[in-house]
C-alpha positions, 0 to 999 in steps of 0.5 A: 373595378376592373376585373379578368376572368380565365375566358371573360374580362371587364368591368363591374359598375356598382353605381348602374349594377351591370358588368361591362363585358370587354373581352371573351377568349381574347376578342374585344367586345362591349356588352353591358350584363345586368344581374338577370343576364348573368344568372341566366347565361350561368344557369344555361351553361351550367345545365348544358356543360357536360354536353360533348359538342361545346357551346358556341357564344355569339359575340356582335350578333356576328361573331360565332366563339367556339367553347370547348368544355373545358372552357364552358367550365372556366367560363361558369368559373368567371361566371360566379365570380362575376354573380358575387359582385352583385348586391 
């Protein structure tokens, strides 16, 4: 079941129970997040979005994203959605 985010897109595998991480702010990408990667990629975000500076994700071990706070906040947003597919 495809699935698009205001920051994240991709896909959610109910068979393997893992979302198929495609695109972030508009760059290709495939990664593959368990139910344990989300909840933690969530709860780091959540607990650092009121810092000034943003957050910077790292996409192929090599690509530095920029995060404004504005899209951390988008981001959790995307971020629970994707927590309610889950079982």
């Amino acid at each position: 079941m495809g699935w698009k985010g205001s920051i994240i897109s991709g896909e959610y595998d109910s068979q393997a129970e893992e979302f198929i991480l495609q695109q972030v702010k508009h760059i290709s990408t495939l990664s593959t997040l368990n139910s344990n990667q989300v909840n933690q990629l969530y709860h780091y975000l959540y607990n650092h979005k009121d810092e000034a500076d943003g957050q910077v994700l790292t996409m192929n071990d090599q690509l530095l994203v920029p995060l404004s706070q504005t899209e951390i906040n988008q981001l959790i947003e995307d971020l629970e959605q994707i927590r309610l597919m889950y079982k």
